[in-house]
C-alpha positions in Angstrom: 93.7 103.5 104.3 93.3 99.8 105.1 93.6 96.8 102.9 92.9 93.5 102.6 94.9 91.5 100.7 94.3 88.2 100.0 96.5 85.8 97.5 94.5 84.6 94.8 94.4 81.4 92.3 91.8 83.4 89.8 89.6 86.5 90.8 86.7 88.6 89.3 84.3 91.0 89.5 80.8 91.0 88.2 78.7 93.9 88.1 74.7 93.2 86.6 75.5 89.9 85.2 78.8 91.3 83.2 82.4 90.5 84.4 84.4 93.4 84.7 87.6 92.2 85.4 89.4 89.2 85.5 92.8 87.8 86.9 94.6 84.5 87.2 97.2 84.3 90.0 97.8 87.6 92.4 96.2 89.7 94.3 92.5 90.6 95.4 92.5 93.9 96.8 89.5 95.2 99.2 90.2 99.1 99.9 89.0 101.1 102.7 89.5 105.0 102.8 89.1 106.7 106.2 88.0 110.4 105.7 91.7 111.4 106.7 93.6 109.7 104.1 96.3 111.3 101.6 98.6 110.9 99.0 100.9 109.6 101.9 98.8 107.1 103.0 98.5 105.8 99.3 101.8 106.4 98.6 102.9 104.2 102.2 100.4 101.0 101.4 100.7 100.8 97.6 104.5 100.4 98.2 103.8 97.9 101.2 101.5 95.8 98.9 103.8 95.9 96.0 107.1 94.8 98.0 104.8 92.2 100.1 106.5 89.1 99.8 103.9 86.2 100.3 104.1 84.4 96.6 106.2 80.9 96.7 110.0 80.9 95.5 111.5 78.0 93.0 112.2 76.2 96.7 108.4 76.9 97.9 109.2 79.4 100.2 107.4 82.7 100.6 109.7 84.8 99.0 108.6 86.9 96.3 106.8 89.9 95.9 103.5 90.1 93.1 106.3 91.2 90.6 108.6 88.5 91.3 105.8 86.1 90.3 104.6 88.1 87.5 101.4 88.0 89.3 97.8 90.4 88.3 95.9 92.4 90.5 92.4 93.4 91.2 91.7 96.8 93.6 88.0 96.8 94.8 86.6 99.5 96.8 85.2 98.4 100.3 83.9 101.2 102.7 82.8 98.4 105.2 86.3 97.9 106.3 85.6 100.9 108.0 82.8 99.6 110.1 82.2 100.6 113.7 80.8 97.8 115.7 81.1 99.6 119.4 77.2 100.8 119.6 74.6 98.0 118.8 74.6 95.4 115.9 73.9 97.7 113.4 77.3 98.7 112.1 78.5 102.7 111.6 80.3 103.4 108.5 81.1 107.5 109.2 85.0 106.6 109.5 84.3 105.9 105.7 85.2 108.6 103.1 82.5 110.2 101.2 82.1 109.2 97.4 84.0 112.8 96.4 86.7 112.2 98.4 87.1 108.7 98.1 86.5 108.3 94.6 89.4 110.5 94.0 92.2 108.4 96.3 91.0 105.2 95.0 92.2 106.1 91.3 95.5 107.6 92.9 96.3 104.0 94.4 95.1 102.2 91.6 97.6 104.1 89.5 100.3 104.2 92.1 99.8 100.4 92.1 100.5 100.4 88.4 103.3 102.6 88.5 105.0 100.5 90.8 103.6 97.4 88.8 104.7 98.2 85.5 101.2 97.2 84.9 97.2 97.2 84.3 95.8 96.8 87.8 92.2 95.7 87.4 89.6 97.4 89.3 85.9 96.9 90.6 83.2 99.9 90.0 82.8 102.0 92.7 79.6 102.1 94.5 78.5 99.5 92.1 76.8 96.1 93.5 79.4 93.9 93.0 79.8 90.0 92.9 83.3 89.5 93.6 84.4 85.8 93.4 88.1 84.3 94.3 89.5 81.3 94.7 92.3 82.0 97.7 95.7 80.7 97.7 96.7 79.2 100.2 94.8 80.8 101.8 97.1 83.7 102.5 95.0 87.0 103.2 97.0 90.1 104.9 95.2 93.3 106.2 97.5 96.0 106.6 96.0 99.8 107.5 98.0 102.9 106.8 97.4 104.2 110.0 99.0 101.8 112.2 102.0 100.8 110.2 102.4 97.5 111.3 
């Protein structure tokens, strides 16, 4: 699973001309999903995200975590993190997971994420066009991938 995470002033998501979600300051979300991934991997990088302490303290420090700062979140689905660039210019998606298994670990994170949230986590539509618009903070934007731990 890889994610990146970028801290946000505002953030949406539009989908034929009608915003489906909204936040004020946070997190944007862009989700990857390798073919391999599990409940461990979800279970791994929702707690990494959750505990990721990139949000300012009262001395401007980067100190707190999403919760800390009372902060929203917005989880969109983005199977071109998985692109292969190695043959050609035309990129290779077939690291991606397939709609039926992907579909399936993106809800599990977004509800881990809430869990661990204590609440909504706004989403995108999956396999929907989307217009996704943010205003970065900062800008601070993270990518961390399940598979490498870093």
């Amino acid at each position: 699973m890889r994610a990146v995470i970028q801290r946000v002033k505002e953030a949406s998501v539009t989908v034929e001309n009608t915003t489906i979600s909204s936040i004020g300051p946070g997190f944007l979300v862009l989700l990857g999903i390798e073919a391999e991934d599990n409940s461990e991997d979800i279970s791994w990088l929702a707690g990494k995200i959750a505990r990721l302490r990139v949000f300012s303290d009262a001395q401007g420090a980067m100190n707190n975590s999403i919760s800390d700062s009372g902060g929203d979140m917005i989880v969109v689905s983005q199977f071109t993190l998985y692109a292969s660039t190695k043959k050609g210019n035309r990129p290779s998606f077939i690291k991606a997971a397939r709609p039926e298994t992907a579909i399936p670990l993106y809800n599990s994170f977004v509800s881990e994420m809430e869990g661990l949230l204590g609440k909504k986590v706004y989403t995108g539509e999956f396999g929907a066009m989307m217009d996704v618009s943010l205003l970065n903070d900062g800008p601070v934007t993270i990518i961390i991938d399940s598979r490498q731990r870093e």
